[in-house]
C-alpha positions in Angstrom: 10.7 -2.6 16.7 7.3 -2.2 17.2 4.4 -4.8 15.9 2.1 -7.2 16.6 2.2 -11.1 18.4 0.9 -13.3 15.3 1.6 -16.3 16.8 3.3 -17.7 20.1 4.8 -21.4 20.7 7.3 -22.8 23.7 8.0 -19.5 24.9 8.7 -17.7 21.7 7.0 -14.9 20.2 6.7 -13.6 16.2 6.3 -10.4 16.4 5.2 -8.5 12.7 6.2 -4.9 12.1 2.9 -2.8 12.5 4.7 -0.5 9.9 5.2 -1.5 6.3 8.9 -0.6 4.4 8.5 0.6 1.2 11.3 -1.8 -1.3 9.8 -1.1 -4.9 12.1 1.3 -5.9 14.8 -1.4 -6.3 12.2 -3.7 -7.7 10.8 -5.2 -4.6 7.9 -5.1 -3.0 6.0 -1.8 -2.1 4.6 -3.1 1.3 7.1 -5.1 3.4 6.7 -6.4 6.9 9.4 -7.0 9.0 8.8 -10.2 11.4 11.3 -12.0 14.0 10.6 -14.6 16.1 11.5 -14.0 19.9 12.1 -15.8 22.5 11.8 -16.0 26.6 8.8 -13.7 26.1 6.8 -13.4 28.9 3.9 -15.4 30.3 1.4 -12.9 29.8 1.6 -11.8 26.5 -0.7 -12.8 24.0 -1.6 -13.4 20.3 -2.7 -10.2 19.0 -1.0 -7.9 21.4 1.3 -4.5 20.2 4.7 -4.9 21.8 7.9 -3.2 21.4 10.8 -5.3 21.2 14.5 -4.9 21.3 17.5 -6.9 19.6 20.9 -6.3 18.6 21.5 -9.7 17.1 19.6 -12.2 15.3 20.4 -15.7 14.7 20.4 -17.2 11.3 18.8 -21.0 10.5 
């Protein structure tokens, strides 16, 4: 995935898809952005940067 840092606490990044999905043709919304939260990102990056990230899988609250 690749997106933006929007905001970065204890270590963890959310990072927002930089590229819209398209869900209206099933009634949802025409401009959809992805975001995940993170974490051990490190040090260096900041609010604002592009990243790429890579996950397999995600855990569910």
């Amino acid at each position: 995935m690749e997106g933006y840092v929007v905001k970065k606490v204890d270590g963890r990044i959310l990072v927002v898809a930089s590229t819209p999905k398209d869900f209206s043709s099933t009634g949802g919304l025409s401009e959809f952005y992805n975001a995940i939260w993170f974490s051990n990102a490190p040090g260096k990056v900041k609010v604002g940067n592009k990243v790429q990230v890579w996950f397999d899988v995600a855990a569910e609250l």
